[in-house]
N, C-alpha and C positions, 0 to 999 in steps of 0.2 A: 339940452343939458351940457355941462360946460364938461369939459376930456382933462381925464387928472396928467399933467403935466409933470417936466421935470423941475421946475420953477415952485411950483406945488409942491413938491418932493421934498425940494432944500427947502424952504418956508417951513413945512412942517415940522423937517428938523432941525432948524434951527431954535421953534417956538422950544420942543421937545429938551434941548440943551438949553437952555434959560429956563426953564420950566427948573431942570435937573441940578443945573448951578445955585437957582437961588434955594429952591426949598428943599436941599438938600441935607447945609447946614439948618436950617431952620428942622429939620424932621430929627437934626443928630440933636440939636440943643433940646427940643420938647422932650425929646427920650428921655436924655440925664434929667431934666428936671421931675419929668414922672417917676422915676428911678430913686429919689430922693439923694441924701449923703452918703457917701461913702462910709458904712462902719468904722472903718480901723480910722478912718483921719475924724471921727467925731474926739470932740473936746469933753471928753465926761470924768467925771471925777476921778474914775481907777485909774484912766490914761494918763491923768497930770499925777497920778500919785505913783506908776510905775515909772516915769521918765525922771521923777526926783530920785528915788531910790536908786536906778540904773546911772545917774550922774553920782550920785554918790558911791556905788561902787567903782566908776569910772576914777574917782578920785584918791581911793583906796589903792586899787591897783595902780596907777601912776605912782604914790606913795611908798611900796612895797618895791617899784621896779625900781624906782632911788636908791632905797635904801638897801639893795641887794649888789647894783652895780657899784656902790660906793666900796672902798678900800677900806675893809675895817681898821682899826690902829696895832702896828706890830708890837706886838708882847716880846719882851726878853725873856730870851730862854734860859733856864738855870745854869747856873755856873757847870761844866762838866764835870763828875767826878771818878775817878779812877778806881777797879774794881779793888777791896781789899784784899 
């Protein structure tokens, strides 16, 4: 019978890291696909009707923040008058 060697040894581990390199992504990618999609990133109707609405308030507030920073127009103030 043949005497397990050092030669043996490294062979083993070498097969052992190839073994580990290749099907390793291979064992991540099976997962996710078992796993199916991701909830929150599905495309379904509420999602495309929340992100309208949230672009639209987005354009409201931008709107509001204009119209707050802007410099309203100076009023004249009434002529002064002297107590009687």
């Amino acid at each position: 019978m043949h005497a397990f060697s050092l030669v043996d040894l490294g062979g083993l581990i070498a097969v052992g890291w190839v073994i580990v390199r290749v099907l390793g992504p291979v064992a991540t990618a099976l997962a996710r696909r078992i796993e199916g999609p991701d909830p929150a990133t599905s495309d379904d109707g509420e999602v495309h009707q929340l992100r309208q609405e949230l672009e639209m308030l987005h354009e409201r507030v931008d709107f509001l923040e204009r119209a707050l920073t802007a410099s309203p127009p100076r009023a004249e103030l009434p002529p002064a008058r002297t107590p009687v």
